[in-house]
C-alpha positions as CSV (number, residue, x, y, z in Angstrom):
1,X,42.9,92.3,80.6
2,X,45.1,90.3,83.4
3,X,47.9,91.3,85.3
4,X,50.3,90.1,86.9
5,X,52.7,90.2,89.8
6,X,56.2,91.2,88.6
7,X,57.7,87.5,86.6
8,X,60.7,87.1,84.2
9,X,59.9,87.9,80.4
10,X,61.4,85.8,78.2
11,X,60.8,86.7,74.4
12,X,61.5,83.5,73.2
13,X,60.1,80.9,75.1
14,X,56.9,81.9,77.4
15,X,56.9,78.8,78.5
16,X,57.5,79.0,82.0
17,X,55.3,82.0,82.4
18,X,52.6,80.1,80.2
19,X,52.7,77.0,83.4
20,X,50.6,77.2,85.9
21,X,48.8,80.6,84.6
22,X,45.8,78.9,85.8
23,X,46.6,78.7,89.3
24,X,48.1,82.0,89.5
25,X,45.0,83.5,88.8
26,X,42.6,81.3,90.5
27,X,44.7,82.4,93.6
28,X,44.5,85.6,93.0
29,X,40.9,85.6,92.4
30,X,40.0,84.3,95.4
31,X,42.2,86.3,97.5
32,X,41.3,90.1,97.0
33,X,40.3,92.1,93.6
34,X,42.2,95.2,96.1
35,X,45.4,93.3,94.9
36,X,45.2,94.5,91.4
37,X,42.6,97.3,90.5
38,X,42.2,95.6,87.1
39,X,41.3,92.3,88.5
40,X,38.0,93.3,88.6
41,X,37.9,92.2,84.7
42,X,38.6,88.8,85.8
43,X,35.4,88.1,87.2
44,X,33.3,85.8,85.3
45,X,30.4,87.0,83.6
46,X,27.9,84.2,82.0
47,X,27.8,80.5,83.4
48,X,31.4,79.4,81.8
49,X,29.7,77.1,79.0
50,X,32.9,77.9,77.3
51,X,34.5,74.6,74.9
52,X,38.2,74.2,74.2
53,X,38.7,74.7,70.4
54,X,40.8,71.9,70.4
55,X,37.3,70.1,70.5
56,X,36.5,71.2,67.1
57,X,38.3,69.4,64.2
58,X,40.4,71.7,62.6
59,X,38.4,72.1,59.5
60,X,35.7,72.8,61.5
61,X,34.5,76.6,60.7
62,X,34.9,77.4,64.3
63,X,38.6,76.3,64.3
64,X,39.1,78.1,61.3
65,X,37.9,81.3,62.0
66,X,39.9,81.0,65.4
67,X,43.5,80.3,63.4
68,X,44.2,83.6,63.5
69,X,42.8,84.9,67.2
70,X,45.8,84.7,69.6
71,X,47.3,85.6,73.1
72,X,49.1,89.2,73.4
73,X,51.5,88.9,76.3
74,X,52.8,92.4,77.5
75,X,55.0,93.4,80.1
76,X,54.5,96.7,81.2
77,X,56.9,99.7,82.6
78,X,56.8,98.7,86.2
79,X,57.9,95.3,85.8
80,X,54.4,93.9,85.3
81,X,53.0,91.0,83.0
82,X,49.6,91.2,82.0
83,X,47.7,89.2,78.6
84,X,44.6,90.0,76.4
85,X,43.4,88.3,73.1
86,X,44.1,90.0,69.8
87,X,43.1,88.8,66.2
88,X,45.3,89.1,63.2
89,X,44.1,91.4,60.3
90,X,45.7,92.2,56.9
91,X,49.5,93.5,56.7
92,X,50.9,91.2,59.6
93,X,49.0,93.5,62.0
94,X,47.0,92.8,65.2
95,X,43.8,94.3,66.8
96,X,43.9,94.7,70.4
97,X,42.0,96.9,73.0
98,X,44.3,99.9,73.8
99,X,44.1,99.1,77.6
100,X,46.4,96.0,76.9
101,X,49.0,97.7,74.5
102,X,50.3,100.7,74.4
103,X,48.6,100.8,78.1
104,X,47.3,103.2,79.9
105,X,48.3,106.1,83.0
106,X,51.2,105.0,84.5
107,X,50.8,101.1,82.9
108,X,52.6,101.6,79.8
109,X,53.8,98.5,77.7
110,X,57.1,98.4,76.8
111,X,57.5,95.1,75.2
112,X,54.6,92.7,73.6
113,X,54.1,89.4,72.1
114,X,51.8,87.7,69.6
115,X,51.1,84.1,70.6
116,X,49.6,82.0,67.8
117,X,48.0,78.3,67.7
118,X,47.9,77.6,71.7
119,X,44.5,75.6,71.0
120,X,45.4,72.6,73.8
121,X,46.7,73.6,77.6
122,X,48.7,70.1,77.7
123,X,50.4,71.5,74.3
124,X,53.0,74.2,74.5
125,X,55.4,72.5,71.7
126,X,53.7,73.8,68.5
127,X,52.8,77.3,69.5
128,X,54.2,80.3,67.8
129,X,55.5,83.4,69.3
130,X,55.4,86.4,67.4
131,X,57.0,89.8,68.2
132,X,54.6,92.8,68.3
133,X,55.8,96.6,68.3
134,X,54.1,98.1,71.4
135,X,54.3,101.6,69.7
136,X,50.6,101.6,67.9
137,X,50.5,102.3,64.3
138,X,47.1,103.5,65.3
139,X,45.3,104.3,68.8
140,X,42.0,105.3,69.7
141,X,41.3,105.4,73.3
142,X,37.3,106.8,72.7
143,X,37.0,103.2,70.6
144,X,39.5,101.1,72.9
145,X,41.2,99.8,70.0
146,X,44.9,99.9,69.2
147,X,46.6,98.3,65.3
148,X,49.7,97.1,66.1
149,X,52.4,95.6,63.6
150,X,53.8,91.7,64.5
151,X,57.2,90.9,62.9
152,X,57.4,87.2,61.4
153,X,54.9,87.1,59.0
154,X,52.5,85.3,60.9
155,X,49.2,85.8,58.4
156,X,51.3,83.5,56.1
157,X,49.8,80.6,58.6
158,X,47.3,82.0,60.4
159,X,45.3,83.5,58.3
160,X,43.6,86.9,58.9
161,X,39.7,87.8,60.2
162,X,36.9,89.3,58.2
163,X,36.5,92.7,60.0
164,X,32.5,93.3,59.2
165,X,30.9,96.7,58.2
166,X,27.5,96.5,59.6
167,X,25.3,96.4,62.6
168,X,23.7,92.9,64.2
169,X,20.0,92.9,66.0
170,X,19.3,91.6,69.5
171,X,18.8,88.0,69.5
172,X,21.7,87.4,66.9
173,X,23.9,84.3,67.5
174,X,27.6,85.5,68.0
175,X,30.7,82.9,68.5
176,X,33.0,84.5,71.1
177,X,37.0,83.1,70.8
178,X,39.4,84.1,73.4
179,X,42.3,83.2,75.7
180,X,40.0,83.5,79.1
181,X,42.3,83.4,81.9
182,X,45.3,83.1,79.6
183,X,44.6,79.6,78.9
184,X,44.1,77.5,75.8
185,X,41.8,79.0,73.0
186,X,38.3,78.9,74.0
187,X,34.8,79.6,72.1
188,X,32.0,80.8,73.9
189,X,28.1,79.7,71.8
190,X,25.7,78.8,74.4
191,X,24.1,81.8,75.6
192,X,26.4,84.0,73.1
193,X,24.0,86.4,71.7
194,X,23.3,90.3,71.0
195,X,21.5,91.2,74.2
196,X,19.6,94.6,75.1
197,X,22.4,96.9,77.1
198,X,21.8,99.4,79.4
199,X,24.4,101.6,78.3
200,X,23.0,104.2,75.7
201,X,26.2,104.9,73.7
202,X,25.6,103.3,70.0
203,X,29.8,102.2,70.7
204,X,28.9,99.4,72.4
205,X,27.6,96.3,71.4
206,X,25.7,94.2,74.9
207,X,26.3,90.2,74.4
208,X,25.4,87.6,76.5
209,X,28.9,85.7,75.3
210,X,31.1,83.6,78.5
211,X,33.5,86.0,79.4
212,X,36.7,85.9,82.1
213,X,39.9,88.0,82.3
214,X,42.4,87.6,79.6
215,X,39.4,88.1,77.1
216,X,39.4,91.6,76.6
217,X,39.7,92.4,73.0
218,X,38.7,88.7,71.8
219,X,36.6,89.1,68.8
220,X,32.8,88.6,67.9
221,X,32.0,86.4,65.2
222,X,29.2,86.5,63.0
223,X,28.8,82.9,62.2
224,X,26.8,83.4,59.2
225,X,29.0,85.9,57.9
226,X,32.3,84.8,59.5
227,X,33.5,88.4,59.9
228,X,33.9,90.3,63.3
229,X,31.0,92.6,64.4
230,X,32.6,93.3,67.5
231,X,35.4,92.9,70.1
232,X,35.0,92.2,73.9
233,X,36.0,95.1,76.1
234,X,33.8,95.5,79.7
235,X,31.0,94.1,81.5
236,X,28.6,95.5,84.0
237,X,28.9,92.6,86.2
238,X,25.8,93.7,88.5
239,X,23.4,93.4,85.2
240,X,25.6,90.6,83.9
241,X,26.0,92.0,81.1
242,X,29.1,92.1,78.6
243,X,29.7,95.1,75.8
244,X,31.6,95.2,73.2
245,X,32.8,97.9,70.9
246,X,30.9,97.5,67.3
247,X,33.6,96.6,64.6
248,X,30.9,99.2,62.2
249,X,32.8,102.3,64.7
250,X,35.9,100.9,64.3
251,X,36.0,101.4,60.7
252,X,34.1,104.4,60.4
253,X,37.2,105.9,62.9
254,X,40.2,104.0,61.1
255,X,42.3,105.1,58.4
256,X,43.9,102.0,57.9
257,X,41.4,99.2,58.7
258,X,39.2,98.1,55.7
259,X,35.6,96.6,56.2
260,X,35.0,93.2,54.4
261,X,32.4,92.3,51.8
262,X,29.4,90.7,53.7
263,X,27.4,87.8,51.8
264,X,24.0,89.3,50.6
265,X,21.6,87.8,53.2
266,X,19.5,84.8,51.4
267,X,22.3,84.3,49.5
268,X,21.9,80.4,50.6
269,X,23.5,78.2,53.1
270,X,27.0,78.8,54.4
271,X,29.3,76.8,53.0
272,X,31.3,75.3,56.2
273,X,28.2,74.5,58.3
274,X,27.0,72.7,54.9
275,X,29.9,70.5,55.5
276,X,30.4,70.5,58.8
277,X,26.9,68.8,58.6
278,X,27.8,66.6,55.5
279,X,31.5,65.4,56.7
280,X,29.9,64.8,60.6
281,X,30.3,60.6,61.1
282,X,29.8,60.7,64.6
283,X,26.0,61.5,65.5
284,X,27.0,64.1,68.9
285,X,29.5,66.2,65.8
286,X,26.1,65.8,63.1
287,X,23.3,67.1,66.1
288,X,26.1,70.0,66.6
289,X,26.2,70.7,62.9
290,X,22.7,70.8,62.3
291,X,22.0,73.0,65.7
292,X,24.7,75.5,64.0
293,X,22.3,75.3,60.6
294,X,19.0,75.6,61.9
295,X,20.2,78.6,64.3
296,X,22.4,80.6,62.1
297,X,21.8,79.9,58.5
298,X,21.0,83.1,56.3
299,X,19.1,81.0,54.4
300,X,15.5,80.5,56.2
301,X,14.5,77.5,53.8
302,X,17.7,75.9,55.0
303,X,17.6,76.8,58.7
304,X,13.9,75.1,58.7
305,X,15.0,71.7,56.9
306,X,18.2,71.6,59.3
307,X,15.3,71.7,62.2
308,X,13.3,68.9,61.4
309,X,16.4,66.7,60.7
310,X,17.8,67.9,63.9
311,X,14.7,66.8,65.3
312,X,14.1,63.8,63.8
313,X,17.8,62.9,65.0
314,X,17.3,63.7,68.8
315,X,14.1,61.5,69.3
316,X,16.4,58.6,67.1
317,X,18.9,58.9,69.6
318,X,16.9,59.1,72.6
319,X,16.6,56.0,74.6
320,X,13.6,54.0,74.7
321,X,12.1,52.7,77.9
């Protein structure tokens, strides 16, 4: 989570609060983490290989899976603005870390906002702005999770995430999509992986994923599965380590969030990387596709085919002397 120096909320039109976020932040960065005691967040963690989504087409699976990841803008009791990512689930709810609404201590939030398809930083037109009750409709500060209910209807065009009932080894690839710094959507791959922790509660989930403030809460996707294993919530910045809170505690602790079926592994190859890899007509978009294959596909017969082309399409492409 980020916050802010007192500024103007404006329910309808974030606008103005949404321009020149990045500034703002890099300022404050640079001055003093004293300033803010939750600035601390803010501090990169990873070497920033994150990619603007707006790179990916929007039938790409990575675009598709992050329709329904978004901004939560809150504005807290003492005048405050602050933002963390949240994902949209079933029921026109979202899921959000419970340090960015209802708040904690004396930082309580008093009035909250979903804000849905701001994929491009020179865009603002086309974004959505959704209404969020800051009272939960469920809390759990052990897990760091809060439900929340959003007025609108915004699942009617943004879809809802997969929220995945099982646990991930080190070494498993994990996409990371968030609102780092408050900007544009971002996704986090390079480097983004299950990782050994240091920390010994089974809670937390260590990932190696590009992280900065205004991620807290943004989701881990299992990109053979497409469902969320986890959600971003701290880092030990002197191990460089992130953790996040495994999705598998969340359920087990929820009464009203409901796990979703998980493809039986070997089942075969996942259908969007298939045509991610099939619809690709420039050669940079079909290397990406095939990396995505040979790195994440359940199937092992397809992950080893996907190598070799992969392969055979990198030496192709590399320049001869």
């Amino acid at each position: 989570m980020v916050r802010r120096e007192p500024l103007a909320y404006d329910d309808t039109n974030r606008s103005d609060v949404t321009k020149g976020i990045q500034m703002r932040f890099i300022l404050a960065l640079t001055a003093t983490v004293t300033l803010f005691p939750l600035i601390a967040a803010a501090r990169p963690i990873g070497e920033n290989n994150r990619e603007p989504i707006s790179d990916y087409a929007p039938e790409s699976a990575i675009a598709l899976l992050g329709r329904a990841v978004g901004r939560i803008d809150m504005l807290f009791d003492n005048g405050t603005t602050g933002f963390c990512t949240a994902v949209l689930i079933e029921g026109d709810r979202v899921l959000t870390a419970d340090y960015c609404v209802p708040g904690r201590g004396d930082n309580k939030t008093i009035n909250a906002q979903f804000v849905a398809g701001f994929t491009d930083q020179n865009v603002t037109d086309s974004v959505d702005r959704y209404t969020v009750d800051p009272i939960p409709l469920e809390v759990n500060n052990d897990l760091n999770y809060s439900v929340l209910n959003v007025n609108g209807n915004p699942t009617a065009k943004y879809g809802a995430v997969g929220l995945g009932d099982y646990e991930v080894p080190v070494g498993t690839p994990l996409w990371l999509i968030g609102h780092p710094l408050g900007e544009a959507k971002q996704v986090s791959r390079e480097g983004c992986i299950v990782v050994e922790g240091t920390r010994t509660k089974n809670d937390f989930l260590a990932h190696g994923c590009d992280t900065l403030g205004g991620d807290s809460a943004a989701p881990l996707f299992d990109p053979t599965t497409g469902l969320i294993v986890g959600f971003h919530t701290s880092a030990d910045a002197k191990a460089g380590v992130n953790y996040a809170i495994r999705m598998s505690r969340v359920l087990a602790a929820s009464s009203l969030l409901t796990a979703s079926p998980a493809p039986a592994k070997g089942a075969g190859p996942t259908p969007h990387l298939l045509l991610d890899a099939l619809l690709a007509s420039d050669p940079a978009d079909l290397v990406d596709a095939l990396d995505e294959l040979a790195s994440t596909d359940p199937d092992t017969d397809i992950r080893a085919k996907a190598q070799r082309l992969l392969d055979t399409l990198r030496l192709e492409m590399t320049p001869q002397e």
